[in-house]
C-alpha positions in Angstrom: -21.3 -20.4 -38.3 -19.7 -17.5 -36.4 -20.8 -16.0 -33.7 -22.5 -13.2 -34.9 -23.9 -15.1 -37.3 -25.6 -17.2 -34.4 -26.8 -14.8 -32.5 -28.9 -13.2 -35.5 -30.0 -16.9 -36.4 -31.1 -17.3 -32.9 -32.9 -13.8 -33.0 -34.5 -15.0 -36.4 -35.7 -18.1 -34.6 -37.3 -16.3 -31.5 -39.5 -13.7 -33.7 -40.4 -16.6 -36.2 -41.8 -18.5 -32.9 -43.1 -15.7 -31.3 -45.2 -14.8 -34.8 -46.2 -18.3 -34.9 -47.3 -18.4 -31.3 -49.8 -15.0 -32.0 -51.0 -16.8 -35.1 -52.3 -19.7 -32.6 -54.9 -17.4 -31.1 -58.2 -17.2 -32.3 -59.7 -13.7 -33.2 -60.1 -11.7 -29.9 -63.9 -12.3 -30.4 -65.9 -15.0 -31.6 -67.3 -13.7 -34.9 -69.4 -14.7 -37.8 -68.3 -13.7 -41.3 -71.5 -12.0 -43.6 -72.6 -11.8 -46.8 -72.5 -8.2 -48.5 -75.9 -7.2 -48.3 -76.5 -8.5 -44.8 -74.3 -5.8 -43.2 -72.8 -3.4 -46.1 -74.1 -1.2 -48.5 -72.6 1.0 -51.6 -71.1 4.1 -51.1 -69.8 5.6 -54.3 -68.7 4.4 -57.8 -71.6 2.6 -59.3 -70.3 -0.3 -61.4 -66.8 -0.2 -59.7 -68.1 -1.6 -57.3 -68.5 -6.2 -57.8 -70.2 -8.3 -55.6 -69.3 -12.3 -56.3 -72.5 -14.4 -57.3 -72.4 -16.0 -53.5 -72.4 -12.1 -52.3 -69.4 -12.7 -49.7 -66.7 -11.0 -51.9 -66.4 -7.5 -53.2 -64.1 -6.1 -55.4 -63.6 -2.2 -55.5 -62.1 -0.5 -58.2 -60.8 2.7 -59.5 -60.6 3.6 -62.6 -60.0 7.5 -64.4 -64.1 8.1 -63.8 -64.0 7.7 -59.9 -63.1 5.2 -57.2 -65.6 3.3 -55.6 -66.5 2.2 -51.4 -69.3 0.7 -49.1 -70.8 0.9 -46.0 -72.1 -0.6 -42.8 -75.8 -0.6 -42.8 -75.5 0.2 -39.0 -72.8 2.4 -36.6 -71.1 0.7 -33.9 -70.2 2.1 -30.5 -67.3 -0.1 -30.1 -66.6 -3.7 -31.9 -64.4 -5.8 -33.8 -64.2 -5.4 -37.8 -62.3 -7.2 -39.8 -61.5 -8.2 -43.5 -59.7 -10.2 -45.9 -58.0 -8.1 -48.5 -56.0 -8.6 -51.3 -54.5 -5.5 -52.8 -54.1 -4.0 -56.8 -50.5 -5.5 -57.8 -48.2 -3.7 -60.5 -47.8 0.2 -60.8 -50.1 1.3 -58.0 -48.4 4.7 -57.3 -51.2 7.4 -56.3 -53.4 4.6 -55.1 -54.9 4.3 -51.5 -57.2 1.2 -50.4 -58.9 2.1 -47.2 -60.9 0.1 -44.1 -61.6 2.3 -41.5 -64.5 3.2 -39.2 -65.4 6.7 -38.9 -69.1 9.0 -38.0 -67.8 12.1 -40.2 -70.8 12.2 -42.5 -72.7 12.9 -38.8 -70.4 14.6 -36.8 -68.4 16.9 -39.1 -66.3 18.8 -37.1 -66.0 16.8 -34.1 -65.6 13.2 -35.7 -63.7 10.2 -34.8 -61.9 7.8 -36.8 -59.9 4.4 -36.8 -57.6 3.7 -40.0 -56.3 1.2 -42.0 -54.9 2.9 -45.3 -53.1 1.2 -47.6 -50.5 3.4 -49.8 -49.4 2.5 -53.1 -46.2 2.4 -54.8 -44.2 2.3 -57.8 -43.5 -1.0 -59.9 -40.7 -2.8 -57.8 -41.7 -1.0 -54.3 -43.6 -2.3 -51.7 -47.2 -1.4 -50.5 -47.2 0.5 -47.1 -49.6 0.7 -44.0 -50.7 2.9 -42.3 -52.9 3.3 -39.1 -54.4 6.7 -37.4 -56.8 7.3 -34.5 -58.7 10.7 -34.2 -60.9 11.6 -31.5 -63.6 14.5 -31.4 -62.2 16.0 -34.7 -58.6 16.0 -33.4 -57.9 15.5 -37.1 -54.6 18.8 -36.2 -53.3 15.8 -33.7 -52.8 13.1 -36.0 -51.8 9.5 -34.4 -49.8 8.1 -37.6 -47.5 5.4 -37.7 -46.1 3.0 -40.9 -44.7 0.0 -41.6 -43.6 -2.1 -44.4 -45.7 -5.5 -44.8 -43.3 -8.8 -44.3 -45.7 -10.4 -47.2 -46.5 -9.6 -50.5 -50.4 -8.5 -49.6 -51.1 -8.5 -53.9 -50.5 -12.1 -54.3 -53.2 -13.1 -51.6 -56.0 -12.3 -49.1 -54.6 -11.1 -45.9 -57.0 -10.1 -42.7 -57.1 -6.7 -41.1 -59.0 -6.3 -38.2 -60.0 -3.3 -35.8 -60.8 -4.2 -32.0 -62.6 -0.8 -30.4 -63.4 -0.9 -26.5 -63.5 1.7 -24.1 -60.1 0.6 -22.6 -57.8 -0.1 -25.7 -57.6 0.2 -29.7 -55.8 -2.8 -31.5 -55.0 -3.0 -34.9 -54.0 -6.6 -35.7 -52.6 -8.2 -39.5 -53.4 -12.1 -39.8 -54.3 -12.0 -36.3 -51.2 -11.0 -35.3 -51.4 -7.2 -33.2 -49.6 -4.4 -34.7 -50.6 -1.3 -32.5 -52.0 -1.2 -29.1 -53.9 2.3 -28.3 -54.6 2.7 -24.3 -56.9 5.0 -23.1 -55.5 7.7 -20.9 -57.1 10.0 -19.0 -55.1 13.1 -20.4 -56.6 11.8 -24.2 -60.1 13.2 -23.0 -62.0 13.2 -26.4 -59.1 12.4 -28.2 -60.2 8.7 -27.8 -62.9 7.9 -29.9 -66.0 8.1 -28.3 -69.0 8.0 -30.4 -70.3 5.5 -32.7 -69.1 5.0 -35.7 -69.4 3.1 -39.8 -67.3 0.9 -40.9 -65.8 1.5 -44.5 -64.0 0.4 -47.5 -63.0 2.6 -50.4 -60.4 2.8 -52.9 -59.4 6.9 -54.3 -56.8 8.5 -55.9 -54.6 9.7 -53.5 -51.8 11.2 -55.8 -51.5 14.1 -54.0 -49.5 12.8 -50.9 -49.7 9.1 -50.8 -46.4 8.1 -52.9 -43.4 9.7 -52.0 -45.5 13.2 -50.7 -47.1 13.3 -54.3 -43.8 12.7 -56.6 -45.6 9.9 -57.7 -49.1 10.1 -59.4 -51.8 7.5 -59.8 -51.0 6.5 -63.8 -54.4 5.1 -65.4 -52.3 3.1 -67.8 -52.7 0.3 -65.4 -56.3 1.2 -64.4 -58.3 -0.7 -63.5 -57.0 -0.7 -59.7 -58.6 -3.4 -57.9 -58.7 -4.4 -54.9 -60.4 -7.3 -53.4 -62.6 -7.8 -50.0 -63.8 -10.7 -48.6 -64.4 -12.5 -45.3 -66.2 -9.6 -43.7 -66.8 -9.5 -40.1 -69.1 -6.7 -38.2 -69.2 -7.9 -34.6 -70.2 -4.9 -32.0 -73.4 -3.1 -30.4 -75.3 -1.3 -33.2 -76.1 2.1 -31.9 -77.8 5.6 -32.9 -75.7 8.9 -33.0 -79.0 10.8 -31.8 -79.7 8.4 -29.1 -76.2 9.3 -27.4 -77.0 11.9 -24.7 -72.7 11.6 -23.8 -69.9 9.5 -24.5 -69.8 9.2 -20.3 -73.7 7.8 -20.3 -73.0 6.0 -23.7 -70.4 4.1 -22.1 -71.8 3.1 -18.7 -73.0 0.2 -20.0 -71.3 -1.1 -22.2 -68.6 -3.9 -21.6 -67.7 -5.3 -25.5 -64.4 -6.4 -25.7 -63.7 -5.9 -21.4 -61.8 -9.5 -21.9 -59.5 -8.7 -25.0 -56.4 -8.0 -23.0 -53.2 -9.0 -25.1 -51.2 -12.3 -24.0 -48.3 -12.4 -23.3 -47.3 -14.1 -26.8 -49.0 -11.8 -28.3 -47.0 -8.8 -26.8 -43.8 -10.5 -28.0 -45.1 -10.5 -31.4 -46.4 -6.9 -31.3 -43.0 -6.1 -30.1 -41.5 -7.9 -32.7 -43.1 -6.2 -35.3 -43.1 -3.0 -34.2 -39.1 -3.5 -34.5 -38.5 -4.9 -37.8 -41.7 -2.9 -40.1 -42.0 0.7 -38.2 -40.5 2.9 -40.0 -43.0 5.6 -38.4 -44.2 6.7 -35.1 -45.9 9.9 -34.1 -44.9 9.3 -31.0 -40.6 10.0 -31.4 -41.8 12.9 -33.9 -40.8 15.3 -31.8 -41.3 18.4 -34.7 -44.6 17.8 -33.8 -45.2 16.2 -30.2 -42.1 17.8 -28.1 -43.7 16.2 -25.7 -45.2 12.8 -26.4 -49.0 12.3 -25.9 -49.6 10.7 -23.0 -50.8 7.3 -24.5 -47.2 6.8 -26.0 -45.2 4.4 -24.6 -41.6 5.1 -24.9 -39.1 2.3 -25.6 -35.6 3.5 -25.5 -34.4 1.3 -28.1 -37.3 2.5 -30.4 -36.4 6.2 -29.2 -33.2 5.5 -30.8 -33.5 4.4 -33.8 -36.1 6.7 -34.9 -34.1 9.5 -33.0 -36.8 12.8 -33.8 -38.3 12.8 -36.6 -40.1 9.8 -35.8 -38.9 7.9 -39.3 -36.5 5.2 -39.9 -36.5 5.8 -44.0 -38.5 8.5 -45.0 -41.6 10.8 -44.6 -43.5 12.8 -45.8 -45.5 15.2 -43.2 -48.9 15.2 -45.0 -52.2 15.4 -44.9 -54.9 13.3 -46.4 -57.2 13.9 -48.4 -60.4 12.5 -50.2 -61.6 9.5 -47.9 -65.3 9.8 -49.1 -67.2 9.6 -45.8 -71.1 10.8 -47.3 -73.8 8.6 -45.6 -76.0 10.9 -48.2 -78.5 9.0 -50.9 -76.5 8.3 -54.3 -78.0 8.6 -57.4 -79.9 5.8 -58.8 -77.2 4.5 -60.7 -74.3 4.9 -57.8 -76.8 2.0 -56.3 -76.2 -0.1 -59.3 -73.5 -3.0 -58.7 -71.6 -5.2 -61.3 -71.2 -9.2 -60.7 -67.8 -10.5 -60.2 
């Protein structure tokens, strides 16, 4: 073995260990795992959406009628939410799979938002992942960034997870952190700050989601579903009315004050960030000449996505269609199929 052959052996070695070692942790709370109807509800898509016999896994699919979602019963000021999902396999251009928390059916033009969004692709491409954070509607001051999974996430259930505090956001995949979100004080009310859902949906996102809308969602391969299952809600239920201000909202409120990221973990974060990025808002620099100030500037990273803040590709968009309506449904949207 040559040299150079080593040395990226070696490297292979370390991030293998270091993923390893971040799998060891536990969650970064203790949590409980619940049935359906003990902490969800349905949002849209009547018999699209399928609830197992046990009530602890959900399918949601979309079809060319309409997509389907649910809800938290309650909103969250701050908490951990997590979920097992195992996404639509084949042709899934068009298609986007969401878990996310968000208050925009309350606070419509100042809302906040945490995002997992899964973006289809064509037969023979990979799924992608994405992950925004709005603030106070900052919806013009988008926080994307994408990777490419390092696992097939159609052949098998995978956990996504959301931790929410008033220091830090973390996004973590199989326990293993992906994005770390620090609150600054320049963010102001760019850091979400009011209580919030937590949702699922599957839509048609042709529009933008595959290749900036080159490729559509084709109903040839309809039904897309994708599967749920595992679902943790673990925060402090909270009403939108009752919040006088973020500031006096906050005072007393210390969930998830011990979830700073060990060392191991930081390694794997690191780790990757390097291999699966492919984009960052924060070396985008068409949009942010200067970086906002929660970005953390590697050199090495600065490099490689020189910019434009891609590796590959992008595609500038906006989304669209993410249906947030806490509003009654009619009687048959309430209606759920059996798995």
């Amino acid at each position: 073995m040559g040299l150079k052959s080593l040395s990226t052996f070696t490297r292979s070695l370390f991030f293998l260990f270091s993923l390893s070692s971040a799998l060891a942790f536990t969650a970064p709370v203790n949590f409980t795992t619940l049935a359906f109807d003990d902490g969800f509800s349905p949002l849209f898509g009547d018999g699209n959406l399928q609830r197992s016999q046990d009530g602890r896994r959900v399918r949601l699919l979309l079809d060319e009628s309409t997509g389907s979602g649910f809800i938290s019963q309650d909103l969250y000021m701050h908490g951990y939410f997590s979920a097992d999902i195992k996404l639509p396999s084949d042709y899934t251009a068009g298609v986007v799979v969401a878990f996310y928390t968000s208050n925009g059916d309350i606070f419509e033009k100042n809302h906040d938002e945490l995002d997992f969004e899964f973006l289809g692709n064509i037969r023979g491409k990979d799924w992608r992942i994405q992950t925004n954070v709005y603030g106070n509607g900052s919806t013009s001051r988008g926080r994307e960034e994408r990777y490419n999974l390092w696992f097939d996430p159609t052949n098998g259930f995978h956990r996504y997870s959301i931790l929410w505090t008033q220091k830090h956001i973390i996004f973590y995949i199989d326990s293993v952190p992906i994005r770390e979100v620090v609150r600054t004080p320049a963010m102001g009310g760019d850091y979400p700050s009011k209580p919030m859902s937590v949702y699922a949906t599957i839509w048609d996102g042709s529009n933008w989601a595959t290749n900036g809308g080159r490729y559509k969602a084709n109903y040839k391969y309809a039904p897309f579903t994708a599967e749920f299952s595992n679902l943790v809600l673990k925060g402090r239920p909270s009403d939108p009315i009752e919040q006088i201000s973020a500031k006096s909202s906050e005072s007393g409120d210390s969930f998830g004050e011990n979830t700073e990221l060990a060392h191991a973990q930081r390694l794997s974060m690191n780790g990757v960030r390097h291999r699966h990025m492919t984009y960052s808002y924060c070396y985008d620099r068409a949009r942010y000449p200067e970086p906002p100030s929660e970005c953390v500037v590697i050199p090495s990273e600065q490099k490689r996505f020189k910019d434009t803040g891609r590796v590959k590709f992008g595609n500038g968009h906006r989304r669209h269609g993410k249906r947030r309506t806490r509003n009654p449904m009619p009687e048959s949207d309430h209606k759920s199929a059996s798995i």
